[in-house]
C-alpha angles and dihedrals in degrees: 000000000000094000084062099043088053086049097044090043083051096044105038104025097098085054108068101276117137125199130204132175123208110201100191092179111241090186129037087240082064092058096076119083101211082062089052097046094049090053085052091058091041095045090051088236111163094172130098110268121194120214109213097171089167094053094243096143101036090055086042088066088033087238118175093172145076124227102035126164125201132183125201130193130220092273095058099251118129110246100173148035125187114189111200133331120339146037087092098151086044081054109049078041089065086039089051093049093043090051102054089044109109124241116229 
């Protein structure tokens, strides 16, 4: 999933896409935010990425699953949920669409 992410933030960042990790640790190591900050840089990612070591925002979206996708339009309503690998060109279609809806 991250190689898309890092096209579709290239891509579509000027446009108005926004980005946002959310790193909810599965390991202690991953705790540690030196270790997350140095799998950012390995992993090329020039997008924000959030560390919620204490699972605030996944139980927030009530996620059970990893990799989840979400995209949210410029209202703030979730349009879109992606479980798992997979349905990127789905995917980069509902970004397309979300991206040329006007904002009031």
């Amino acid at each position: 999933m991250i190689p898309s992410l890092r096209e579709w933030h290239e891509i579509y960042g000027e446009q108005g896409l926004v980005i946002i990790g959310n790193h909810y640790p599965e390991f202690s190591h991953e705790r540690d935010l030196d270790n997350l900050i140095e799998a950012v840089k390995e992993l090329e990612i020039s997008y924000p990425i959030a560390q919620d070591n204490d699972g605030k925002t996944w139980s927030a979206y009530n996620n059970r699953y990893w990799p989840t996708l979400y995209l949210i339009d410029k209202q703030g309503v979730i349009r879109y949920v992606h479980i798992g690998e997979g349905a990127y060109p789905e995917t980069e279609v509902v970004i397309q669409k979300l991206l040329i809806e006007s904002y009031p």
